[in-house]
N, C-alpha and C positions, 0 to 999 in steps of 0.2 A: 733483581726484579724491581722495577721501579714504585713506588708505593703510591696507591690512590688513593685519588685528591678526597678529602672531607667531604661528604655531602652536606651543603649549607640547610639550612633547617629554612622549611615551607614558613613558619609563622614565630615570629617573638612571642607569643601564647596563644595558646590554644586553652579553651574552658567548656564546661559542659556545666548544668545543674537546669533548674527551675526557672521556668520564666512566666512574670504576670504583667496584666495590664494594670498599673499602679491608676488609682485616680485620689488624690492628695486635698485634704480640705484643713486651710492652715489659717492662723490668726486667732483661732479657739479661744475664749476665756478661761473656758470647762469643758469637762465633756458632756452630751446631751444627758437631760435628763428625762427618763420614760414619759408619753404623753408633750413632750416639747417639743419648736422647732427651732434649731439655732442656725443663724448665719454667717457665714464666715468672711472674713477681708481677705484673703487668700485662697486659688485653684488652681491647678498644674492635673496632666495627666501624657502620660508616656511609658513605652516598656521600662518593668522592675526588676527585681528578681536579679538572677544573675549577671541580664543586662547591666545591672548600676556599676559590676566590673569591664563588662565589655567596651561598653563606651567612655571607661575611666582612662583605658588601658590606648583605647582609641586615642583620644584627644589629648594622650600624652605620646602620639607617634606612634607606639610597637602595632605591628601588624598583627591583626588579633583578628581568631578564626570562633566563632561561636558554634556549639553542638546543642541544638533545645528544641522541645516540641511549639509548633505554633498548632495556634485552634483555626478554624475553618471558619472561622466568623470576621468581621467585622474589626474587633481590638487583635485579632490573630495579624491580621493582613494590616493593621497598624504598626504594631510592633516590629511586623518583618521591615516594613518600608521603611519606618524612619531608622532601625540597625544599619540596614544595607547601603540604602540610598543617601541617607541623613548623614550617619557613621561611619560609612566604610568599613564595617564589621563583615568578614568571612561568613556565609552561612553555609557554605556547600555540606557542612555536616548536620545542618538541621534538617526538620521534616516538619510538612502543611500538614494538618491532620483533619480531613473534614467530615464535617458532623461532632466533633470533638471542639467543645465550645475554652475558650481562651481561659485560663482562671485568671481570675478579678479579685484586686483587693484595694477595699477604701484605708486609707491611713489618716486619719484624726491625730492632727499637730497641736496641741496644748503644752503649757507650763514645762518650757525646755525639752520633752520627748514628744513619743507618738504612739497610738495603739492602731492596731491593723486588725482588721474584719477584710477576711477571703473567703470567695468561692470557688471552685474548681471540684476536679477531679485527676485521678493521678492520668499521667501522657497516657497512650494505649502501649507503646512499649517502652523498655530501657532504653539506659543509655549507651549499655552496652552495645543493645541491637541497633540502635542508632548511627553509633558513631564506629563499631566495626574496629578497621584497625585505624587511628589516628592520626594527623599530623604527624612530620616531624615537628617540634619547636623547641624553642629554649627554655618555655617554662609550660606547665601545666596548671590549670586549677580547677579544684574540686569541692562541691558543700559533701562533705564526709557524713553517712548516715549509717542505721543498723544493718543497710544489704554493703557489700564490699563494692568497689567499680573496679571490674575487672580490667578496664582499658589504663587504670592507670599503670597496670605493672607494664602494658607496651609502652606509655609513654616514657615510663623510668629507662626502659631498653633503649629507648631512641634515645634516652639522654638529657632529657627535660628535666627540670627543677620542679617538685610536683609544690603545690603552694595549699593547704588547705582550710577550709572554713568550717562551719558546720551551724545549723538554721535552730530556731526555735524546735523546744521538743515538747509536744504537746501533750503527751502522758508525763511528763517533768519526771519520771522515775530516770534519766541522765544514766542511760545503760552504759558501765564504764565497758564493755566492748567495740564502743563505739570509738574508744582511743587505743581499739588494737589497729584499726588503719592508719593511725598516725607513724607508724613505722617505717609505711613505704612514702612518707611524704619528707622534703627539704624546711619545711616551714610548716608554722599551724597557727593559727590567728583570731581565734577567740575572743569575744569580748569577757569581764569580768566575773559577771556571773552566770556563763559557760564556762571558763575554765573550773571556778569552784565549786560548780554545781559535778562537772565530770569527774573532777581529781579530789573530790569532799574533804574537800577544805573551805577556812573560813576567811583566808586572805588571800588577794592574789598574789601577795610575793610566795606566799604558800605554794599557790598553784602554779606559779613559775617555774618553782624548782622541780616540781613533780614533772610539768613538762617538759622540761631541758633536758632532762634523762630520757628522754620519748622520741626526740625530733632534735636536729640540729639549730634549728632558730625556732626559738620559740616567744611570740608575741601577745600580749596581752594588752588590750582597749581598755580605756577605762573612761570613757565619753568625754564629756567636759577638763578632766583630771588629767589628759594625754595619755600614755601610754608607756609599757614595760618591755623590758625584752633580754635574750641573753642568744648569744649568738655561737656554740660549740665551734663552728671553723673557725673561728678569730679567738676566741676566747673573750669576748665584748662582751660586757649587759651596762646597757644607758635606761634610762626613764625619760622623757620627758615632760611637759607641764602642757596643759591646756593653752590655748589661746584667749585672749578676751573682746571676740566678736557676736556680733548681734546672731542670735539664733530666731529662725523665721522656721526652719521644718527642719528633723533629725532624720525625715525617712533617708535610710542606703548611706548614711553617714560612714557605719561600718564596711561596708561594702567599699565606697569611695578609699577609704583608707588600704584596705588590704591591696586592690587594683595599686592604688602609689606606691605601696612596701613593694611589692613586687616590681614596679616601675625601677624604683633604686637600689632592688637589691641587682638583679640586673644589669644595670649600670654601676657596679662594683663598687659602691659609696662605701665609706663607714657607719658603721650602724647608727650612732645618734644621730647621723644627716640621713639616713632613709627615716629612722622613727620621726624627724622634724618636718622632714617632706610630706610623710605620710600624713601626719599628724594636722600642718598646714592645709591641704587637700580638703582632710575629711571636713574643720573647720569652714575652710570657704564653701564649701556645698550647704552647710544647714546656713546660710545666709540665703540662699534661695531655694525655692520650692521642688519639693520631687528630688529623685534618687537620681537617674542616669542624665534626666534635664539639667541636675544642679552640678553636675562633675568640674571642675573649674580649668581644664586643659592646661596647657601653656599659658594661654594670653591670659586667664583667670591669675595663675600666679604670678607671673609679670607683671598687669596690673597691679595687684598687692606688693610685690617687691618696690617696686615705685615706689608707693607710696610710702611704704616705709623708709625706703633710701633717703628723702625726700623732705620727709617733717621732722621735726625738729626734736621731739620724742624719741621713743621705740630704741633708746641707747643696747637693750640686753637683745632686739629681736636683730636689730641690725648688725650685731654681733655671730648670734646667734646663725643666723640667716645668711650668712655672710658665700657662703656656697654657692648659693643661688646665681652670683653673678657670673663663674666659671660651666653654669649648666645650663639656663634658660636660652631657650634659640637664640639669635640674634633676630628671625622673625618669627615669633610663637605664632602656634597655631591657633586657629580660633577656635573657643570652646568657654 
């Protein structure tokens, strides 16, 4: 009997979580103080939220299907337009929900970070009922919370790499059953203190170890600092080091980074050159305003690689970096 052929997979990722309309006020001295009005030299406003993966994932080529609720307003029918139209981003798994207003969240860029004030309310349904049964894709990604997502176990069936994150937890009690999902996931990607807040510990290389036993790659952010990792299929763990570029807004910084791990892991690199890649990404975005606006695609990176090829400096990055000239298009895309 002769054997049939593969079925090529619908989407290079597919992702489902939270979507907001971000509106970003950057240049801050401080933050407001009660009864003030401050003004800011910086303003950006665009979809947030899981989007700042979407359009990461976008503008580095992989054909990316998003699963999210839109609101029936206004920044609802904003966000769809500029994903779709802007982006090239998949919605056929989202859902308009009208009368159901968009949640909004202002992010306030100060002194190298950012604090965020949202509104909203939860979608009207899951994402399970959402999204049904899945995509095929190559990878998967999920913000991992205290309810389970049931579509990830079809996506693990269809054979996807599940990639996961997981958001601010607003009762900060860091329910460690929330890293019973990390099971069925390929990757977990945490910033700093989420992993040590989950795995109570007081270091991340702490929290490293604890998650490497949990997940097969397991990542850890560490903002400005770069980032950690240990990779069970290879048997890798690299660190890398921060960059030293101008920071203007950190909103989706995190977010940008995970989208590029997942870009390179993908693309079958070795681990220090995704954690560099990623790493660079997340960098070149807090040089401009806003999460999913600042994602720096192809031409973002190429750009930067230039320059660095270029001047006379940058001996360890040009080293370092040196990868980049066997992976960047020949004509990167704009982004």
């Amino acid at each position: 009997m002769a054997e049939q052929p593969i079925e090529e997979p619908e989407f290079d990722v597919f992702l489902s979580g939270l979507l907001f309309y971000d509106v970003v006020f950057a240049g801050l001295d401080q933050p407001p103080a009660p009864g003030t009005e401050v003004w800011t030299r910086g303003f950006g406003s665009g979809p947030g939220g899981i989007a700042n993966f979407a359009v990461t994932l976008s503008r580095f080529g992989l054909r990316t299907s998003l699963a999210a609720a839109f609101g029936g307003d206004f920044h609802g029918d904003r966000c769809r337009q500029t994903l779709e139209e802007s982006e090239g981003v998949d919605l056929s798994r989202s859902r308009r929900f009208p009368g159901w207003p968009m949640p909004v969240t202002a992010s306030l860029a100060y002194n190298g970070d950012r604090a965020l004030v949202t509104h909203g309310a939860p979608p009207p349904i899951s994402a399970d009922e959402m999204i049904g049964d899945p995509p095929r894709s190559r990878a998967a990604i999920v913000h991992i919370g205290p309810e389970p997502a049931r579509w990830l176990e079809k996506s693990l069936a269809g054979g996807s790499l599940v990639f996961a994150d997981v958001g601010w937890d607003p009762s900060q009690e860091w329910a460690p059953a929330v890293l019973g999902q990390v099971s069925l996931c390929h990757a977990f990607m945490p910033n700093a203190d989420e992993a040590m807040s989950y795995t109570r510990t007081n270091r991340p290389q702490d929290a490293l170890s604890r998650l490497g036993d949990l997940v097969p790659l397991a990542v850890i952010t560490l903002g400005s600092n770069g980032a950690i990792a240990v990779d069970a299929t290879t048997g890798d763990s690299a660190s890398v080091s921060g960059l030293d570029l101008d920071v203007v807004d950190t909103t989706g910084a995190g977010d940008v980074f995970g989208a590029s791990l997942v870009t390179a892991t993908l693309a079958g690199w070795p681990l220090v050159q995704r954690l560099r890649f990623a790493n660079l990404a997340a960098a070149l975005s807090v040089g401009r305003i806003g999460g999913a606006p600042a994602a720096p695609g192809w031409a973002g990176v190429a750009r930067w690689w230039h320059s660095v090829r270029t001047g006379r400096e940058h001996h360890d990055l040009r080293r370092d970096y040196a990868f980049l000239d066997s992976v960047i298009p020949h004509e990167p895309f704009e982004g």
